[in-house]
N, C-alpha and C positions, 0 to 999 in steps of 0.2 A: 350371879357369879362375878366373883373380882375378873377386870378388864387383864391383872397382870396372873392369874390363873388361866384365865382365858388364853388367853397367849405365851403361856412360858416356855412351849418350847424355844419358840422363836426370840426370845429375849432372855434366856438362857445358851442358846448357841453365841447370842450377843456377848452375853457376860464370858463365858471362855473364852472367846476371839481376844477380847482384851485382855483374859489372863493371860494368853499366850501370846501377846502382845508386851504384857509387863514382865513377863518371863524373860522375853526378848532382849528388853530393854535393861535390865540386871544382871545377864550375861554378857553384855557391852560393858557395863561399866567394869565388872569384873575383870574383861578380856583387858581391861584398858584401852577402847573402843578409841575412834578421833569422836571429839567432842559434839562437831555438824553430826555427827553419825548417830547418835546419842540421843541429839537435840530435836534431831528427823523424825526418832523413834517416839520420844517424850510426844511431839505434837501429833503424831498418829495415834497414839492412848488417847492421849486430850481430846479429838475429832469423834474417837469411837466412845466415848463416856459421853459426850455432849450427845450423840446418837444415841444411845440408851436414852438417857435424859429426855432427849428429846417425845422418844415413841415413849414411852413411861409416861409424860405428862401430857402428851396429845391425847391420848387413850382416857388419863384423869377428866381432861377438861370435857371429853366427850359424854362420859358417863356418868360422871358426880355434876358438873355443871351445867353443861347445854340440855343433857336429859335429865336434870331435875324438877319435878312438877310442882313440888312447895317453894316458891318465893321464898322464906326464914332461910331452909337448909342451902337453895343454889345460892345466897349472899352471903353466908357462913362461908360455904365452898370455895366459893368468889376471895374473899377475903384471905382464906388460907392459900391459895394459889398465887394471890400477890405477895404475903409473906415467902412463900417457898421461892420467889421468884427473886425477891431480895437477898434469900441468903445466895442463893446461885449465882448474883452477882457481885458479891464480896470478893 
């Protein structure tokens, strides 16, 4: 069973928290919010994506890489995790 079926409730209560989060934060702009105000909200999204991200790819690394028994496929894994690792620091 995938690691994110495994767990989705709980990383789906994750992903609501930030819609209502980005909800938040387009209600501010709308209101014509102060900017710091705005700017507080923007990096509390930011923090909770990066938390999703976070538990999303610790959960990967644990299942598809460290517990993978074929050498070939954990250095495939391997590999795409460094990739995904670069686009996330773009």
């Amino acid at each position: 069973m995938s690691h994110v079926v495994h767990n989705q409730s709980k990383l789906l209560a994750r992903t609501r928290r930030i819609n209502g989060q980005l909800v938040a934060v387009e209600k501010a702009i709308s209101a014509g919010a102060d900017c710091a105000a705005v700017l507080t909200q923007v990096a509390a999204v930011r923090g909770a994506v990066q938390g999703l991200l976070l538990e999303v790819l610790s959960e990967h690394l644990r299942e598809h890489v460290a517990n993978e028994p074929k050498a070939k496929l954990r250095e495939q894994e391997t590999a795409h995790v460094i990739s995904l690792f670069r686009t996330f620091m773009k």
